[in-house]
C-alpha positions as CSV (number, residue, x, y, z in Angstrom):
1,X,0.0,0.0,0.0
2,X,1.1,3.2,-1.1
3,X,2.4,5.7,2.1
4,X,0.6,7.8,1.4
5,X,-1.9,5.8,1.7
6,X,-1.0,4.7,4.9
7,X,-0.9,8.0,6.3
8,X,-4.4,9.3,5.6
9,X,-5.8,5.9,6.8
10,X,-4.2,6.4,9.9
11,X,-5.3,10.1,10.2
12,X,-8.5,9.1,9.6
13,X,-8.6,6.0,12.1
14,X,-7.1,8.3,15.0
15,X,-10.0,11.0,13.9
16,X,-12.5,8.4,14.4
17,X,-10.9,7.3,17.7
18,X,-11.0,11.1,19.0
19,X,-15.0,11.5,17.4
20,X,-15.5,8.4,19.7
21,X,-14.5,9.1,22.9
22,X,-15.2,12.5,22.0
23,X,-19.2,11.0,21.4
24,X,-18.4,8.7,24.8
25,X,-17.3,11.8,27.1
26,X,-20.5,13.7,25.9
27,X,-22.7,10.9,26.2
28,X,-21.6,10.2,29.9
29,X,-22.3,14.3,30.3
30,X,-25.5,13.7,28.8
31,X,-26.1,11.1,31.3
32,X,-25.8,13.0,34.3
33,X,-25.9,16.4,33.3
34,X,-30.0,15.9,33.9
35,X,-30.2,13.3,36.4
36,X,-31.4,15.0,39.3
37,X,-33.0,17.8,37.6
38,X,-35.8,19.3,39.3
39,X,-39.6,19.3,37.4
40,X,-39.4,23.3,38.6
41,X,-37.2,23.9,35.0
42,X,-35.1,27.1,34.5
43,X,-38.1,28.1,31.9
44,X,-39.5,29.5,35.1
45,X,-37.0,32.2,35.3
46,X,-36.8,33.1,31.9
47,X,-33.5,31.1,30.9
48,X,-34.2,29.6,27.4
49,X,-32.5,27.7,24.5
50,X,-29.9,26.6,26.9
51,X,-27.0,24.3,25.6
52,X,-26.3,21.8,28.6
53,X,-27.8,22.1,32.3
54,X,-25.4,20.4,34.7
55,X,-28.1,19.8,37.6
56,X,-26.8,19.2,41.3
57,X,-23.8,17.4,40.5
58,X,-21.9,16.1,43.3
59,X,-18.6,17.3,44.2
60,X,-16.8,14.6,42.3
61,X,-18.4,15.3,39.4
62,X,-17.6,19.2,39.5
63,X,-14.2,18.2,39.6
64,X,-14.0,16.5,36.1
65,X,-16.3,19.2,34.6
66,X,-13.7,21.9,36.6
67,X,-10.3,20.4,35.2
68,X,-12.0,19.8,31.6
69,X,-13.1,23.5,31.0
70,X,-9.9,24.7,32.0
71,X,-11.5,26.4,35.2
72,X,-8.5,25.5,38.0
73,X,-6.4,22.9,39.1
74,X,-5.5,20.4,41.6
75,X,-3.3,21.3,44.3
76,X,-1.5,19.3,46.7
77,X,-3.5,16.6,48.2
78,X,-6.6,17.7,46.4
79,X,-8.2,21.6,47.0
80,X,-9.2,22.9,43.9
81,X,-7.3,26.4,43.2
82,X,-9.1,28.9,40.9
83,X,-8.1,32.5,40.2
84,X,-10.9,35.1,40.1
85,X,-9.4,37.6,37.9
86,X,-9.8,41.3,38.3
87,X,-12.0,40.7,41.4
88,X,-10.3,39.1,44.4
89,X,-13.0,40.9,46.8
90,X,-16.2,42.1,47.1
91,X,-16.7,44.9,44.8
92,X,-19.3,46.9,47.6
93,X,-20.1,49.7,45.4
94,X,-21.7,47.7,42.7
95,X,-24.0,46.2,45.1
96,X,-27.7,47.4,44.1
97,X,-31.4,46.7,45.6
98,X,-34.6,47.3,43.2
99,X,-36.7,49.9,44.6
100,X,-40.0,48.9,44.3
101,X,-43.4,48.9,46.1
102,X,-43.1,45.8,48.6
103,X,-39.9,47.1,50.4
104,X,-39.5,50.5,49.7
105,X,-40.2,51.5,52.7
106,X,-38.6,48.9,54.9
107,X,-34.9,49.3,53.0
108,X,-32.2,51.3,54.6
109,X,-31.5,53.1,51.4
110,X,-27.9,54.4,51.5
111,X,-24.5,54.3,50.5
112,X,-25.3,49.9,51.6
113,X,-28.5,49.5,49.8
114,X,-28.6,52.1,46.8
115,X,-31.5,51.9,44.8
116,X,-32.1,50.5,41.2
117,X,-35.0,51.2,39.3
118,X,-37.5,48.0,38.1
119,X,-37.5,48.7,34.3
120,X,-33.6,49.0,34.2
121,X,-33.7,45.7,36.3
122,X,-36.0,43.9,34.0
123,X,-33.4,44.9,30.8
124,X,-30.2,44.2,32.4
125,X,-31.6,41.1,33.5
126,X,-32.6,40.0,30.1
127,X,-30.1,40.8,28.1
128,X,-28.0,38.5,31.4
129,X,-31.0,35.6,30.2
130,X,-30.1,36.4,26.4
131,X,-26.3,36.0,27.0
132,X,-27.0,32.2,28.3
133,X,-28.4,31.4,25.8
134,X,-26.6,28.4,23.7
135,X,-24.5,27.8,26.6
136,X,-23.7,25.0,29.5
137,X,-24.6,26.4,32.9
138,X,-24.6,24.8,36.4
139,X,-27.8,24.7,39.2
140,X,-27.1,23.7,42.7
141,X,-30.9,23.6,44.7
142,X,-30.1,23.8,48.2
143,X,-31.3,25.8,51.3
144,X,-30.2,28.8,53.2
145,X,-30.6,28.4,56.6
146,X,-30.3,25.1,59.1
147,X,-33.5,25.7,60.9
148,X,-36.3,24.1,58.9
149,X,-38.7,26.5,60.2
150,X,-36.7,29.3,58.7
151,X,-34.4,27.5,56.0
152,X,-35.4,29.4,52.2
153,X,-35.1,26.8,49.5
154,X,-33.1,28.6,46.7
155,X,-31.1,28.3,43.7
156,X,-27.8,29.2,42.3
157,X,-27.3,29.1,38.7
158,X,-24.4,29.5,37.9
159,X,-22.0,30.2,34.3
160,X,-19.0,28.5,35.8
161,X,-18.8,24.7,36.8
162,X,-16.2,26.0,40.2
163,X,-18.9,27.9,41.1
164,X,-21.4,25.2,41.3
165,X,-19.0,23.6,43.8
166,X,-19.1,26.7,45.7
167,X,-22.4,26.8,46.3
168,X,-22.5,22.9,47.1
169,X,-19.6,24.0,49.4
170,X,-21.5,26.9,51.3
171,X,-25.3,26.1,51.4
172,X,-27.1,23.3,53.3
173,X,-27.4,20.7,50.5
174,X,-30.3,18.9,49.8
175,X,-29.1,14.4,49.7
176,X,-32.6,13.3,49.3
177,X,-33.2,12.5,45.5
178,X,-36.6,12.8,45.4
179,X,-36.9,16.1,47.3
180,X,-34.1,17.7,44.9
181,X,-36.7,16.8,42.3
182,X,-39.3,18.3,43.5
183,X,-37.3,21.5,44.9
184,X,-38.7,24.7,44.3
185,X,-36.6,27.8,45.2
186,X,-38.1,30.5,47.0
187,X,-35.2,32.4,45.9
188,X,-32.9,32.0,42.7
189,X,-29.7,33.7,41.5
190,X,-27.9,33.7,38.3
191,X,-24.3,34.3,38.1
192,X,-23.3,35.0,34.7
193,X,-19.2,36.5,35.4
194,X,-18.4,36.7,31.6
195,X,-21.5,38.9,31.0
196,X,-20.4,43.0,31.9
197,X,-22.6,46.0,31.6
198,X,-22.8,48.9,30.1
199,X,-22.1,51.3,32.9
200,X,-23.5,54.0,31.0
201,X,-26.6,52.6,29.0
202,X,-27.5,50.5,32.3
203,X,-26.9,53.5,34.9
204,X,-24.0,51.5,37.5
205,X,-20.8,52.6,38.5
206,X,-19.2,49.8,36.3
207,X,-19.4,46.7,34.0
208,X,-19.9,44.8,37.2
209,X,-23.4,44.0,39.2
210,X,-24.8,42.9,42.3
211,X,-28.5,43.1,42.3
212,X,-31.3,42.0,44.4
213,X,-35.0,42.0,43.3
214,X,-36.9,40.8,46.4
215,X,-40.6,41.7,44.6
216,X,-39.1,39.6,41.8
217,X,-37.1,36.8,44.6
218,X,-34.4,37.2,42.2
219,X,-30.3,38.3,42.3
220,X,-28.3,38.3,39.2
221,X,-24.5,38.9,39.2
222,X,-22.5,40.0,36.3
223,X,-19.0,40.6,35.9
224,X,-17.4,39.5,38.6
225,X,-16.2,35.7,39.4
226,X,-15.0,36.3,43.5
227,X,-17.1,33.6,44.6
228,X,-18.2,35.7,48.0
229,X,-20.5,37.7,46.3
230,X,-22.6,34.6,45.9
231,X,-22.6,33.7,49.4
232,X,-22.7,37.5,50.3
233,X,-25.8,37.7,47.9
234,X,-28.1,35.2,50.1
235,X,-26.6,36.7,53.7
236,X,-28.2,40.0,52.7
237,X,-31.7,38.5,51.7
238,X,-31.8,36.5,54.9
239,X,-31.2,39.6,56.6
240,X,-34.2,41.3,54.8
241,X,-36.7,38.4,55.5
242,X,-36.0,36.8,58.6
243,X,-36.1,40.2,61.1
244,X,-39.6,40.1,59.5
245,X,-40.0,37.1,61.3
246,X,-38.9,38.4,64.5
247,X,-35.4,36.6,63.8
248,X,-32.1,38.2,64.4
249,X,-30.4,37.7,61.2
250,X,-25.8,38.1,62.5
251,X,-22.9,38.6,60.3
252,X,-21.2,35.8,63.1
253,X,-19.8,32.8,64.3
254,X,-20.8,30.7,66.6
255,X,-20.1,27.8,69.0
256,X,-21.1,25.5,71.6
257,X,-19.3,23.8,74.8
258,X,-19.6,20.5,76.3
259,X,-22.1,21.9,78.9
260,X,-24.9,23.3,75.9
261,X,-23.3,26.8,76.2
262,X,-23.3,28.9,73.5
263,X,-21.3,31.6,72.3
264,X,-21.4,33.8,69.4
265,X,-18.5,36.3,68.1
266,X,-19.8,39.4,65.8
267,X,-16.8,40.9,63.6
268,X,-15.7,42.1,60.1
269,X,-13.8,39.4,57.7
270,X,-10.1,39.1,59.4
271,X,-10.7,40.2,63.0
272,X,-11.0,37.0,64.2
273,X,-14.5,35.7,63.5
274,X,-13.5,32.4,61.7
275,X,-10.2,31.9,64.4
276,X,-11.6,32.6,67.6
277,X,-14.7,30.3,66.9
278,X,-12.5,27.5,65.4
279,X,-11.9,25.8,69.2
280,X,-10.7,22.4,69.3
281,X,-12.7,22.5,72.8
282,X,-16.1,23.5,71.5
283,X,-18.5,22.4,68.2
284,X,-18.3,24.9,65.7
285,X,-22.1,25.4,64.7
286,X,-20.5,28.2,61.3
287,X,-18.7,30.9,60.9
288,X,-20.2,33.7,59.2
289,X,-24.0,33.7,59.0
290,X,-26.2,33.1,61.4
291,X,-29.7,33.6,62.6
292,X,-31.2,33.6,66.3
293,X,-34.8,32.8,67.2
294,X,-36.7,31.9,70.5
295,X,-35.2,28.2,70.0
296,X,-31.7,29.5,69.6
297,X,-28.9,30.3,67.7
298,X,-28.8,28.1,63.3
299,X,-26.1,28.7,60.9
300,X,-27.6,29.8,57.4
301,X,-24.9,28.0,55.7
302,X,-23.8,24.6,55.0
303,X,-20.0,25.7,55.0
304,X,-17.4,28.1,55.9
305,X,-15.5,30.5,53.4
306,X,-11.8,31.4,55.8
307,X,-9.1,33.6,55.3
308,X,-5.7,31.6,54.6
309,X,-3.4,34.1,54.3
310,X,-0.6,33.5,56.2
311,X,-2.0,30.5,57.9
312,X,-0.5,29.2,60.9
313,X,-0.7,25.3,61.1
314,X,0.1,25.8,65.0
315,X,-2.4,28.4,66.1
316,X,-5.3,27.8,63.1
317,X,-4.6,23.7,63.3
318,X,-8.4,22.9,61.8
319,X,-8.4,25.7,59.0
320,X,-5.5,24.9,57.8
321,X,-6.3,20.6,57.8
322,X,-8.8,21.9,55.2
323,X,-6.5,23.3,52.7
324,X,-5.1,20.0,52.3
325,X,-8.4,18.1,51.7
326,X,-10.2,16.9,48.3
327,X,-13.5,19.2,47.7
328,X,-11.8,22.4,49.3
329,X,-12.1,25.6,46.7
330,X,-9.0,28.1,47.1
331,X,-9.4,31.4,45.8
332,X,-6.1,33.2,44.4
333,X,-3.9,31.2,46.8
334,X,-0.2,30.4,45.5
335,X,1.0,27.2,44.9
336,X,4.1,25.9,43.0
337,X,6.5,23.1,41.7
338,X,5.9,19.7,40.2
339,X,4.0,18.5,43.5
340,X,1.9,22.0,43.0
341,X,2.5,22.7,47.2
342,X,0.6,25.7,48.7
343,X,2.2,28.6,49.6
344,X,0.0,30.3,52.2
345,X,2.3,33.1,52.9
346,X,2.4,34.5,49.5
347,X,0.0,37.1,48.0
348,X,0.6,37.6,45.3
349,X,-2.7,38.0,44.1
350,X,-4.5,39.5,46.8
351,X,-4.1,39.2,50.8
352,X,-7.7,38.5,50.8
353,X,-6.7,34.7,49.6
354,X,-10.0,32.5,50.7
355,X,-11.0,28.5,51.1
356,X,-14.1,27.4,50.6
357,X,-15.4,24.0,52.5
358,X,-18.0,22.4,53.6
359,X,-18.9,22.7,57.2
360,X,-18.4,18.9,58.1
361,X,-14.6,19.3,57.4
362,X,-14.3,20.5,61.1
363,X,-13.8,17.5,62.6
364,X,-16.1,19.5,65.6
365,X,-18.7,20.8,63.6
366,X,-21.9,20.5,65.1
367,X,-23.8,18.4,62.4
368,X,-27.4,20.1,62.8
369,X,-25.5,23.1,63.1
370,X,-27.8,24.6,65.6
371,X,-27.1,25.2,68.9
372,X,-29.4,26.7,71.9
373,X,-29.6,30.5,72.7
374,X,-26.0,31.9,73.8
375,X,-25.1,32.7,76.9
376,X,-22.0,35.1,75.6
377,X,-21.5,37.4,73.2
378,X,-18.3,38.7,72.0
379,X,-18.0,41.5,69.6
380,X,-14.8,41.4,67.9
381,X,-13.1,45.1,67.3
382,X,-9.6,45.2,65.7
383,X,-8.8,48.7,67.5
384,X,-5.9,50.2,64.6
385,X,-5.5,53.0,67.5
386,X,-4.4,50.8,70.6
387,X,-6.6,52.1,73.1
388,X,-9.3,49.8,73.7
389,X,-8.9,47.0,76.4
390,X,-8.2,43.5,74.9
391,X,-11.5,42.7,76.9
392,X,-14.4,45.0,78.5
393,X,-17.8,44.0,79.4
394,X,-20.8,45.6,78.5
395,X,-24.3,46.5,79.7
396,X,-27.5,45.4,77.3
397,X,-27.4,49.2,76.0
398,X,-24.0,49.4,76.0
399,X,-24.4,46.2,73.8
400,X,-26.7,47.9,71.4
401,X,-24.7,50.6,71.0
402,X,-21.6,48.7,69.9
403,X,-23.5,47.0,67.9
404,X,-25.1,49.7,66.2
405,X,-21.7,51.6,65.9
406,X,-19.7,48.3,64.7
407,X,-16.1,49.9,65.3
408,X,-13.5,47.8,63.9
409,X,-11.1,47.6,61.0
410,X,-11.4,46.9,57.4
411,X,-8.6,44.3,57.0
412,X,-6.2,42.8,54.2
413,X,-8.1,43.8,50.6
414,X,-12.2,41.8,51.7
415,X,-13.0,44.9,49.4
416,X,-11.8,46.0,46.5
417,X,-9.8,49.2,46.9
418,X,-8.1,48.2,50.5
419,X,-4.9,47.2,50.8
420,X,-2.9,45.1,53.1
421,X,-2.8,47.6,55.7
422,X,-5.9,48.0,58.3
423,X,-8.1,51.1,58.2
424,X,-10.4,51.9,61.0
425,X,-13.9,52.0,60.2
426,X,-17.5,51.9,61.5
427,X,-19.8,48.9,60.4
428,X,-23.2,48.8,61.5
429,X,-24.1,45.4,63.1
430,X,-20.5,44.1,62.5
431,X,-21.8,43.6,58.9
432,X,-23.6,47.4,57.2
433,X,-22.7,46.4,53.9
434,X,-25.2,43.0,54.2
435,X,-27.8,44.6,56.4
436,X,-30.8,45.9,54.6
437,X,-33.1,46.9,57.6
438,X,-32.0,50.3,59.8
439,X,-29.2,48.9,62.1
440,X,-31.8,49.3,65.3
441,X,-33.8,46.5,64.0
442,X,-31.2,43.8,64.5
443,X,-30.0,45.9,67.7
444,X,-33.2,45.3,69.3
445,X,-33.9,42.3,68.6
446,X,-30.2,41.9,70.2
447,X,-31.2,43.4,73.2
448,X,-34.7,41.8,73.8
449,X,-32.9,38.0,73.5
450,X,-29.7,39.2,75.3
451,X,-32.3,40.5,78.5
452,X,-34.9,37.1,77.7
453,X,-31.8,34.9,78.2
454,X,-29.6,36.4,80.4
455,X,-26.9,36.6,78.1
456,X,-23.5,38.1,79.3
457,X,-21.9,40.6,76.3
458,X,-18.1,41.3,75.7
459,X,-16.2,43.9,74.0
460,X,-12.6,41.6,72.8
461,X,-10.1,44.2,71.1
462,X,-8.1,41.9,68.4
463,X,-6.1,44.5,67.1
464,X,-3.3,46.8,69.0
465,X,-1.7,47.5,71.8
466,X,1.3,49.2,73.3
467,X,0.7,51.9,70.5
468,X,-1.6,52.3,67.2
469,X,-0.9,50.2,63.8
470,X,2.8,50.8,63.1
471,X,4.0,51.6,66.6
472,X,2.5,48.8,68.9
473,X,2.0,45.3,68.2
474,X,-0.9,43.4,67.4
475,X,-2.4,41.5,70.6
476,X,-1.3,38.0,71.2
477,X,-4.1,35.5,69.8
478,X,-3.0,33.2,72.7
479,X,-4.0,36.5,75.4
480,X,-7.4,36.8,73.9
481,X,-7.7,33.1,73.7
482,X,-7.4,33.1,77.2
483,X,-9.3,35.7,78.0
484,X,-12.3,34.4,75.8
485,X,-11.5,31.0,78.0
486,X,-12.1,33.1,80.9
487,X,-15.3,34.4,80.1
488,X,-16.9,30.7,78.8
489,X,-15.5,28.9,81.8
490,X,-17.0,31.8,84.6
491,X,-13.4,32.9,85.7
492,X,-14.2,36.3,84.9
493,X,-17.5,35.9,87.1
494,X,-15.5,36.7,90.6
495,X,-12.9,39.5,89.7
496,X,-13.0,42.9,90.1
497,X,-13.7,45.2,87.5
498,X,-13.0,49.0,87.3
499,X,-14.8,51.6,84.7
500,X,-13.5,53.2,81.8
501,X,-13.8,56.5,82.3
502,X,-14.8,57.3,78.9
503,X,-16.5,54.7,77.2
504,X,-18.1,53.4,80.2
505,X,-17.6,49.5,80.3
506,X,-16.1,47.3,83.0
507,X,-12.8,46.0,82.4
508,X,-11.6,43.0,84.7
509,X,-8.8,43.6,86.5
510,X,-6.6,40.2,86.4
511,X,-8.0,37.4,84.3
512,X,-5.6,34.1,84.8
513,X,-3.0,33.4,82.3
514,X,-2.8,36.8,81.2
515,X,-0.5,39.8,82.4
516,X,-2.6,42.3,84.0
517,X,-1.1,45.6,82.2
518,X,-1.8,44.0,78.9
519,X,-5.9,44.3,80.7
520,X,-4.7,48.1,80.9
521,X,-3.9,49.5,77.7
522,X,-2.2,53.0,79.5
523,X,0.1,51.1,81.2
524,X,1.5,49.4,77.4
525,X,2.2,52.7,76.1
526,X,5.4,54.5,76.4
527,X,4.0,57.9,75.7
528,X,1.2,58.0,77.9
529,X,-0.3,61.6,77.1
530,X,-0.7,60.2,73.5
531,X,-2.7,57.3,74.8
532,X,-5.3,59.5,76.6
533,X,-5.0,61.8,73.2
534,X,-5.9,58.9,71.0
535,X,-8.4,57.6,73.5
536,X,-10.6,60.7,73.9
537,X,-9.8,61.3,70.3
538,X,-11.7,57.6,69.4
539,X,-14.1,58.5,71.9
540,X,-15.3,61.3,69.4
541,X,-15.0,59.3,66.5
542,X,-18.1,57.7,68.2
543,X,-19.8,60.0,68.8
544,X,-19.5,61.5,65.9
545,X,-20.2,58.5,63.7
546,X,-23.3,57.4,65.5
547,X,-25.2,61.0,64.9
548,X,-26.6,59.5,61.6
549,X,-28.7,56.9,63.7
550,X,-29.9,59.1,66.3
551,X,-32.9,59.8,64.5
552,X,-34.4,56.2,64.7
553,X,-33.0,55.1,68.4
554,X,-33.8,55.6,71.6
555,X,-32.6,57.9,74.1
556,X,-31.1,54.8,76.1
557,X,-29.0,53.6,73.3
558,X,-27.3,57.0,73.0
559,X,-27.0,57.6,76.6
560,X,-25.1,54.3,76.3
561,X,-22.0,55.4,74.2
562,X,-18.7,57.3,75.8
563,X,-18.6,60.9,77.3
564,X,-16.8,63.5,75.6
């Protein structure tokens, strides 16, 4: 036979060996793609002449659609690492709510919750619809929230496969066949990352979108592939619904002792939330997102989503057993040579580096994750000026104001726009850019539980002492672990306690295993005249910030902050 011949038989034998397993590969897609699709089709939210709908695939199975699109890669041991792109945080100021007739008047409209008009909605969201068209796309049904009397069914639709397993990762998944079938979402959102706006012919601040409809029960998001805005997305419905309901709706983690005793720790991403919670000694019930109703204290999620940048394997031993396991998501985290080992430290692509697991990782974690109503609080403040006590106790007003006035710091780039360094801020409820309702909503309901249960509330200053950022150093995780220890066990319960002048809340003065001048800031500083300086100066940064909510609180609640 001729070679030449030869050579196109051959060409053509290996074609039809590639059209074969080619055909094989799509005909095993085809076979699970629609397996556990539910009868509620994506025709009900306008999503038409689809290519391929990958319903409710299992983890496994998001791998291999993952690594074949090209989407991320395995690291050592087996986390997925994907890269977000342009976005590596929230991008806050393209977060919008429809303004329309059901919540007008029940939104805190504001620089949180700016308004978006219904007919620019319905055309954005369209031409979203119209972009899917003649492509694959991914549905996850699941629930928020771990209560069943106040779980929402919803869905996540998503444009990338990796974001599928993200919301399998962070949501309360559904393992009943039959149910997934017959799921219908109370609440849907399509994530479409490839699709931008028009800032101009669409009226936003960029080609990227956050948008909530709640008339509609519908968020889409466009432009952006950081997977938090998903999770974000249903944290800020629950807090529009559930206060509705008489729930308090905390940007929180939460955990329980041996004895039933709860605890629950409000703060901003990187002051301590996820760390603090994580306690080999105590089941993690989450660690972000949680609601609290006359039964107790249920995590909304079905996951947790932790900061791993510089990870300590020594103080953060559970977190960082995570990074190592098959099913764990890592966002813009470093990894390198032939065996593809992480590199924690590095940030290189943002400081705000993330994993993404499911809640049963813990090797604590509560697995109803529900717990009974707390019997501490601790509000988390990373203090940039070194003045505040590492831990101060406060009275049910004193608790609302704190709560209201949410002092902390913004830390390591969670938004877009921040760097690595820490910049004080105010954040209503420990959360403003999530909560929906006027902060003294969640506040009272704060205080009527806190009174109802006899619940004890702490003030813990993570962040400086000795000095402000730059100066003094950052307070020893194993001094507030012992202080926190302190306050669980009762051995807090018998000290004395002396008043801050100022800001009004008892400090204890010894606390066992930790120094007692670290329990009195002055006495860290070198310069004391600048402490007092700094102190009265944060004192009227207070004062100051909490004028804009004097309007809709009580007289109690104001009395309640410092004295200028």
């Amino acid at each position: 036979m001729p070679t030449f011949i030869l050579v196109v038989t051959k060409i053509i034998t290996k074609f039809g060996d590639v059209m074969k397993r080619q055909l094989r590969d799509e005909m095993k897609k085809s076979q699970y793609a629609g397996t556990l699709a539910s009868e509620h089709g994506l025709e009900n939210h306008g999503l038409k002449y689809l290519n391929e709908v990958f319903w409710n695939l299992s983890t496994s199975e998001l791998y291999e659609e993952i690594l074949d699109r090209e989407e991320g890669k395995i690291a050592h041991n087996g986390p997925l690492l994907v890269y977000t792109g342009e976005h590596t945080a929230r991008a806050a100021n393209d977060k919008f709510v429809v303004r329309e007739s059901s919540t007008k008047n029940d939104i805190w409209w504001g620089k949180h919750n700016k308004p978006y008009t219904k007919k620019k909605f319905a055309n954005l969201s369209n031409r979203l619809k119209g972009y899917l068209q003649g492509k694959d796309v991914f549905v996850q049904d699941c629930y928020v929230g771990a209560d069943e009397n106040f779980g929402m069914p919803i869905r996540v639709i998503t444009q990338y496969a990796w974001h599928s397993l993200f919301a399998r990762n962070m949501f309360v998944i559904e393992r009943d066949d039959k149910k997934l079938k017959e799921h219908i979402p109370e609440f849907t959102l399509i994530s479409a990352p490839d699709f931008k706006a028009d800032p101009e012919y669409d009226d936003l601040h960029s080609e990227t979108f956050i948008i909530l409809n709640f008339e509609e029960r519908l968020a889409i998001i466009g432009g952006s592939k950081y997977g938090g805005e998903i999770k974000k997305s249903f944290f800020t419905i629950m807090n529009y619904l559930l206060p509705k309901r008489d729930v308090l709706t905390m940007h929180c983690s939460a955990n329980v002792g041996q004895k039933g005793d709860v605890a629950i720790f409000f703060g901003l991403s990187g002051t301590g939330k996820t760390t603090l919670s994580a306690d080999v000694n105590r089941g993690l019930i989450g660690d972000d997102e949680h609601g609290w109703s006359d039964d107790g204290v249920f995590n909304f999620e079905g996951g947790c989503y932790a900061k791993v940048i510089n990870l300590n394997p020594e103080a953060e031993p559970q977190i960082y057993a995570v990074t190592q396991m098959f099913g764990t998501i890592l966002e813009n985290v470093v990894f390198g040579g032939r065996f593809r080992h992480l590199d924690l430290d590095d940030d290189m692509y943002t400081e705000n580096t993330r994993a993404s697991y499911p809640l049963e990782f813990i090797s604590n974690a509560v697995p109803d994750a529900r717990g009974g109503n707390p019997k501490n609080i601790f509000m988390l403040t990373c203090d940039v000026s070194g003045v505040l006590p590492p831990i101060s106790r406060l009275s049910a007003d004193q608790a609302m104001y704190h709560f209201i006035s949410g002092y902390t710091s913004k830390v390591g780039g969670t938004e877009i726009g921040l760097g690595a360094d820490p910049i004080s801020t105010f954040s209503a409820c420990f959360g403003a850019p999530f909560m929906v309702h006027h902060p003294y909503v969640y506040a009272r309901l704060l205080k009527e539980r806190m009174l109802k249960n006899n619940v004890n509330c702490w003030l813990i200053n993570t962040g400086w002492t000795g000095g402000p950022f730059g100066v003094g150093n950052r307070i020893s995780i194993k001094h507030t672990r012992a202080l926190l220890n302190a306050a669980l066990d009762g051995g807090l319960d018998d000290v004395s306690f002396r008043q801050d002048p100022v800001f009004g809340f008892e400090i204890p003065e010894s606390c066992p295993e930790v120094p007692s001048d670290i329990l009195d800031p002055i006495s860290t500083w070198a310069d004391k005249e600048d402490y007092k300086r700094r102190h009265q100066n944060l004192a009227e940064k207070f004062v100051e910030n909490f004028k804009q909510f004097e309007d809709g609180v009580t007289a109690e609640v104001i009395a309640a902050g410092p004295k200028i």
